[in-house]
C-alpha positions as CSV (number, residue, x, y, z in Angstrom):
1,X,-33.4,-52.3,37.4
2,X,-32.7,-48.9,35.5
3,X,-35.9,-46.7,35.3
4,X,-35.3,-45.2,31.9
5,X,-35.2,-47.3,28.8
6,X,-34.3,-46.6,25.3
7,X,-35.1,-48.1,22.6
8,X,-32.4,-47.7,20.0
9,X,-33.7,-49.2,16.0
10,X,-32.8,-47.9,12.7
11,X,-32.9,-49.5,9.0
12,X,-30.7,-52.5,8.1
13,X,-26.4,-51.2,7.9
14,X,-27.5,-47.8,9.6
15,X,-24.8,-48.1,11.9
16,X,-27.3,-49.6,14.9
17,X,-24.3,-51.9,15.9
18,X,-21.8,-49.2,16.4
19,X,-24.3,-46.9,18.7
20,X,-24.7,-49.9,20.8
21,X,-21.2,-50.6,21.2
22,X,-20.5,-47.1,22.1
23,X,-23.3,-47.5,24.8
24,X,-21.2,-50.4,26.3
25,X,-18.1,-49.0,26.3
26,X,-19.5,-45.9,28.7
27,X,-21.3,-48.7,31.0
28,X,-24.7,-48.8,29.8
29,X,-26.6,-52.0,30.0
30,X,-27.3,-52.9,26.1
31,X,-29.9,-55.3,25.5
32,X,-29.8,-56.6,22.1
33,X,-32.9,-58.2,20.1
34,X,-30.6,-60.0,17.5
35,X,-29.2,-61.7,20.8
36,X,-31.8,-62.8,22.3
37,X,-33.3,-64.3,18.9
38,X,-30.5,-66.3,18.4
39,X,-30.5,-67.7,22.3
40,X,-34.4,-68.3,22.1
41,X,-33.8,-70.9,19.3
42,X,-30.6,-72.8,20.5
43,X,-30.5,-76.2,20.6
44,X,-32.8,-77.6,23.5
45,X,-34.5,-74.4,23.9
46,X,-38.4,-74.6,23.2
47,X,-38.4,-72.0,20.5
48,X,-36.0,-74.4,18.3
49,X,-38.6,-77.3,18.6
50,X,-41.4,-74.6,17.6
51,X,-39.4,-73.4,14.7
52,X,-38.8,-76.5,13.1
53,X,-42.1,-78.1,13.9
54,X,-43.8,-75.5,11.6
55,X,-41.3,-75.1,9.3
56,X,-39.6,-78.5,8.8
57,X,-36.2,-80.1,9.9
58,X,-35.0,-78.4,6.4
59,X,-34.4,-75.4,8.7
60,X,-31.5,-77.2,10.7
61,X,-28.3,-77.5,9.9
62,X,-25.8,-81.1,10.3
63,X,-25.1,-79.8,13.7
64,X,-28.5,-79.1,14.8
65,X,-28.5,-75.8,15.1
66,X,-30.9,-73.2,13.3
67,X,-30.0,-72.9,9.2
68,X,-30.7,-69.4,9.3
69,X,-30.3,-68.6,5.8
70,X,-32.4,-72.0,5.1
71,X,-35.0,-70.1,7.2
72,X,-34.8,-66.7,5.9
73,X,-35.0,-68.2,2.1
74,X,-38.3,-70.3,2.7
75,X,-40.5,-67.1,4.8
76,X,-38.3,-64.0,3.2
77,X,-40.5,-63.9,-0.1
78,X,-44.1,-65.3,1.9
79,X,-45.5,-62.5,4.2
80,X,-48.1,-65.2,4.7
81,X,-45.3,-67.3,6.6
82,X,-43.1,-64.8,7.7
83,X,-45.9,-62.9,10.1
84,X,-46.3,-67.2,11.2
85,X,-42.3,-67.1,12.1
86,X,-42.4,-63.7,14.0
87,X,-45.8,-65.1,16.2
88,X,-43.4,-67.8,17.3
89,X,-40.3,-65.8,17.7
90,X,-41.2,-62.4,19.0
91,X,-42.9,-63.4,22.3
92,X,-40.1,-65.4,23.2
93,X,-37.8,-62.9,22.3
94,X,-39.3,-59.8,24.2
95,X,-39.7,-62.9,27.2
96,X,-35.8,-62.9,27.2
97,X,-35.0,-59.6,26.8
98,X,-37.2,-58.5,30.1
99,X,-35.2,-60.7,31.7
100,X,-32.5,-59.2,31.1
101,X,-33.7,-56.0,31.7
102,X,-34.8,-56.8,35.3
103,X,-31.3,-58.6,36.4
104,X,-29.7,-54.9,34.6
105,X,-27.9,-52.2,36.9
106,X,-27.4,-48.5,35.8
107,X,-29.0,-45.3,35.2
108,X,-30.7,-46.3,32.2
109,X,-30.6,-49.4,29.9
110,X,-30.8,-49.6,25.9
111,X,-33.0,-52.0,24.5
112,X,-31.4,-52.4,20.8
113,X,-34.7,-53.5,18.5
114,X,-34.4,-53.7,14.7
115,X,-38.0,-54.1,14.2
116,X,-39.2,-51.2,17.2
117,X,-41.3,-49.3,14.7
118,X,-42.2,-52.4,12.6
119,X,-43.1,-54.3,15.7
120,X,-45.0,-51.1,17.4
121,X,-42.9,-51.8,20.6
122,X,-43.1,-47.8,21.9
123,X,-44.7,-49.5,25.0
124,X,-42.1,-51.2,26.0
125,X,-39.6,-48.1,26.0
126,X,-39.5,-44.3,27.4
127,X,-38.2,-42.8,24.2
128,X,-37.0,-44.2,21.0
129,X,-33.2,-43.5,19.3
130,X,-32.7,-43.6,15.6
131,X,-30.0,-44.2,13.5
132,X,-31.0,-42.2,10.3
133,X,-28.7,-43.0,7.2
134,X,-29.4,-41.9,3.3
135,X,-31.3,-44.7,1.6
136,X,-28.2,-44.7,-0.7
137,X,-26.1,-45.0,1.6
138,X,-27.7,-48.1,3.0
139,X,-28.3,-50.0,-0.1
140,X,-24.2,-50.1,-1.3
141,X,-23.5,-50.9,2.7
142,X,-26.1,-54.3,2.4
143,X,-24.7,-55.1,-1.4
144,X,-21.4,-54.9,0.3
145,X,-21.7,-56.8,3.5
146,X,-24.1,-59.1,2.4
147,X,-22.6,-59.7,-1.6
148,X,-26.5,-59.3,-3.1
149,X,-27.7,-57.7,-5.6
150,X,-28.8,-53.9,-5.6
151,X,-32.6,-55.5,-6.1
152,X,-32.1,-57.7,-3.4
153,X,-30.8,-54.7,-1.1
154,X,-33.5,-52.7,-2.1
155,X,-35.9,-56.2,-1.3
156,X,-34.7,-56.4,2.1
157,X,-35.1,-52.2,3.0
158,X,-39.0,-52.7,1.6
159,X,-39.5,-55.0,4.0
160,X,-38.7,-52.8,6.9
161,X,-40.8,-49.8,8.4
162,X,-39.6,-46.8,5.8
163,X,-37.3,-44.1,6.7
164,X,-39.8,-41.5,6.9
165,X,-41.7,-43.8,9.6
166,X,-38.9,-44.3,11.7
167,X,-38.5,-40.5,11.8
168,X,-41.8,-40.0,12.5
169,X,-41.7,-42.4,15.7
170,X,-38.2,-40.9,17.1
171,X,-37.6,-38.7,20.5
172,X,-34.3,-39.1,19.4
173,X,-32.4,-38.9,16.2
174,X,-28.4,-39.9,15.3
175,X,-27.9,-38.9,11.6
176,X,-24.5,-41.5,10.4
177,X,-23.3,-39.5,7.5
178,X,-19.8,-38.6,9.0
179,X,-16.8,-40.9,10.7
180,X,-17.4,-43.5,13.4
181,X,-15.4,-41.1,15.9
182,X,-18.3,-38.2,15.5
183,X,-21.3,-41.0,15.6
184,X,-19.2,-42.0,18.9
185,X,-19.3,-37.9,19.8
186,X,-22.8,-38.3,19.6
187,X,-23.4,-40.6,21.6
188,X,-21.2,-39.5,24.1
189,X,-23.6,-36.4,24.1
190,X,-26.8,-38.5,24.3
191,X,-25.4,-40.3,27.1
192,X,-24.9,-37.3,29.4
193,X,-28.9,-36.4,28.0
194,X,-29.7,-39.5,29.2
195,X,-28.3,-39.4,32.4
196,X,-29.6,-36.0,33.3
197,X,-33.4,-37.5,32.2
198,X,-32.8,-40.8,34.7
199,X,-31.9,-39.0,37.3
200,X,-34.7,-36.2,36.6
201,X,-37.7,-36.4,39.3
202,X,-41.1,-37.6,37.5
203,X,-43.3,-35.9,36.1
204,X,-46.6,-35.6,39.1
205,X,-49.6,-36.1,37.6
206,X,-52.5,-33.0,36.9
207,X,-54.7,-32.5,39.5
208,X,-58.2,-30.6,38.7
């Protein structure tokens, strides 16, 4: 298992996605969050049965499976229910994830977590990577991708941890303002950091 784990996390269409994929393509072990929430709620897996027990069969589609938009529309609005969804979710999530972590070879692994900051996961990495990106920026990338209105983008950023927060919680920061083939540069560099810091000696402790 890789002694040195990062915990990459960024607002919504910050380019998280392509950072992670770079990470693959040089060999590193990526562990992503989004993954491991759609495998906890497959069907037959407990955290389906959880899901719609608490939330109705309204939540599954005709083949079974999780609706997710059905989901997302009936706790997106309702902090009330949404903080009910995650206290179902998010152990099971973190469950799989450390799984994966422990069957993981390499150096060092990246753990990709939307919600890191939000979450207040900093315990369960060594240093934290942001993907920084103008609000602006942001907002036309969600209307786009996700054909919503700009009140509805700017719905979904408040619900996140705000820019300035994620800042404030980073060891590391990727500002995606320029092509994907300088974010990849980037990375690149970041990956030769983070090989010189897993293969760094701890730290001894003080002795008085």
């Amino acid at each position: 298992m890789p002694g040195l784990r990062i915990g990459l996390t960024g607002g919504i269409a910050s380019g998280k996605s392509t950072v992670a994929q770079r990470f693959t393509e040089l060999g590193v072990p990526v562990i992503d969050a989004d993954e491991a929430a759609r495998a906890v709620v497959l069907p037959g897996q407990p955290g389906l049965a959880q899901v719609v027990g608490k939330f109705g069969v309204g939540v599954l589609g005709a083949d079974g499976r999780l609706d997710r938009r059905a989901l997302r529309n009936q706790v997106f609005s309702d902090p009330a229910l949404r903080k009910e969804l995650e206290a179902i979710l998010h152990p099971l999530i973190q469950a799989d994830m450390e799984r994966s972590a422990t069957a993981a070879a390499g150096p060092y692994l990246v753990m990709a977590i939307p919600l890191l900051v939000e979450g207040g996961g900093r315990n369960r990495v060594d240093r934290i990577l942001v993907v920084d990106v103008d609000e602006s920026v942001q907002l036309q990338r969600v209307m786009t991708r996700d054909s919503c209105t700009l009140e509805q983008a700017r719905a979904i950023l408040a619900a996140q941890a705000s820019r300035a927060d994620r800042l404030k919680a980073a060891d590391d920061v990727l500002v995606n303002s320029a092509t994907v083939s300088e974010l990849h540069q980037a990375v690149d560099r970041l990956h030769e950091r983070y090989l010189r810091l897993a293969a760094a000696p701890p730290t001894p402790p003080n002795v008085i």
